[in-house]
N, C-alpha and C positions, 0 to 999 in steps of 0.2 A: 504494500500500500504506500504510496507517494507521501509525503510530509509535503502540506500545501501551506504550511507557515513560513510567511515570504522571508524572514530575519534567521533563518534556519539554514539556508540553501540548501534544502535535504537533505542534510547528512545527520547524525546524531551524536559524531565524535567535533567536541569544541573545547581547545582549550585555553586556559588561562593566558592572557597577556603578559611576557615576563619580565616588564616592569614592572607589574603590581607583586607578583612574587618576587623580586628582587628587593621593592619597597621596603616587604617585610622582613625581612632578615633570613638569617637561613634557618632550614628546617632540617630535622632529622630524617622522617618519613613522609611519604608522599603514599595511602593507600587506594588512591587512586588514578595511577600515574596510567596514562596511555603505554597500550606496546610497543608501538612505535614515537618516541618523542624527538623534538628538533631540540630541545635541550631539559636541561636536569630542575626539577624544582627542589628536589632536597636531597640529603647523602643516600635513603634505598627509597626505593621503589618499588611497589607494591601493581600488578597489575591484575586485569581482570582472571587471565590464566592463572594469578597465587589464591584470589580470592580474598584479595585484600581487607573485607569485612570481617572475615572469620579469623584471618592471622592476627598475633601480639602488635598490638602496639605500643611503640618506645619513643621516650625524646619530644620534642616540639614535633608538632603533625602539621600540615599543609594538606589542607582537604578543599577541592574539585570534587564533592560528589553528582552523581547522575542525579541529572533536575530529573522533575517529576516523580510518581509515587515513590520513591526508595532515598528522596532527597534527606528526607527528617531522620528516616533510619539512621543513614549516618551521622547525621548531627546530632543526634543522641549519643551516637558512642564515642563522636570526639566532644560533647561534652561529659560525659561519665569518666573518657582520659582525661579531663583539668587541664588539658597542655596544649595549645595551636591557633589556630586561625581557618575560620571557612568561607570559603566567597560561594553565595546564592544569591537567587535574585530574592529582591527584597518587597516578599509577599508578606508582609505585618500582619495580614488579618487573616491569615491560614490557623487552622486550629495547630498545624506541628510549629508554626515559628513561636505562638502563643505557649507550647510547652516546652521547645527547646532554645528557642532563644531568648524570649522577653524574659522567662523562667528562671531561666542558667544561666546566661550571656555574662562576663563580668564586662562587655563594652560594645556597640557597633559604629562600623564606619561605614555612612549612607553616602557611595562615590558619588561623582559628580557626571553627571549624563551619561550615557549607555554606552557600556565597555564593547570593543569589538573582539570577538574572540577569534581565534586565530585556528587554521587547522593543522592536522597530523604532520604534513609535511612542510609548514612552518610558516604558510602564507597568510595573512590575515583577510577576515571574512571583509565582506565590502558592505553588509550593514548593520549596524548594530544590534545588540541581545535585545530579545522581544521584552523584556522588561527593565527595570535601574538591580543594582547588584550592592550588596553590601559583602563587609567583610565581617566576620564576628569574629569576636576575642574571646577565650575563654580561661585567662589569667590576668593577673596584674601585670606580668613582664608582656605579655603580649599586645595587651591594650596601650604600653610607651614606645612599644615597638609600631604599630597603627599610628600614636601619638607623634612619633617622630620618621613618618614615610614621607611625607610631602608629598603623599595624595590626595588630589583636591575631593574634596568631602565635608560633610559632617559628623565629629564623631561623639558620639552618645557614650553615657557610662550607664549601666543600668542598677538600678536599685535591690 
């Protein structure tokens, strides 16, 4: 079946802009890292073939999880790990951002216009994600790390 959402270009693999990962510092794990990547978001990589959800996670995490239904899944378990940073798009009024982010989050940073994502073999997409994207913190060291990216944003601490 064709994906007719025009900000998609039909594909289902999109990744993160590596400025915005650069922004944040480095990370230890990435369990969601593509098979094929044009560069590194953090020292291992987890991909779909390891089963990155099931495996241990160590260290600072950098999570890209797959939008849609399995989005919250993960950000459950990188907030139950206390250690990382996740860029989704910033659906506030979802019942999972309501338990996993506004809940748990210790920060977000709501970017500034709509990130382009880039594909597998390195080119960037020509138009922007169908939504705005935030990134969540789910430490103190993480949210000075947010604090101090000089990405244009607003960043939230949450209560």
């Amino acid at each position: 079946m064709k994906n007719l959402n025009p900000n998609t270009e039909n594909s289902i693999e999109w990744l993160t802009p590596p400025e915005i990962v650069k922004a944040c510092g480095e990370f230890d794990l990435d369990p969601c890292s593509p098979i094929d990547r044009p560069w590194d978001t953090a020292k291992k990589h987890y991909t779909i073939r390891d089963d990155g959800f099931n495996k241990e996670w160590h260290g600072r995490v950098w999570l890209n999880p797959p939008y849609g239904l399995e989005t919250f899944k993960w950000v459950k378990r990188l907030a139950d790990h206390g250690n990382g940073i996740a860029l989704i798009f910033a659906r506030t009024e979802t019942k999972g951002f309501h338990a996993q982010v506004w809940r748990r989050a210790h920060s977000l940073l709501f970017l500034k216009g709509r990130l382009k994502f880039y594909r597998p073999d390195g080119s960037k997409g020509k138009l922007g994600a169908g939504a705005p994207s935030v990134l969540i913190s789910y430490s103190p060291f993480d949210t000075e790390c947010l604090r101090q990216s000089g990405l244009g944003g607003c960043l939230v601490t949450v209560d």
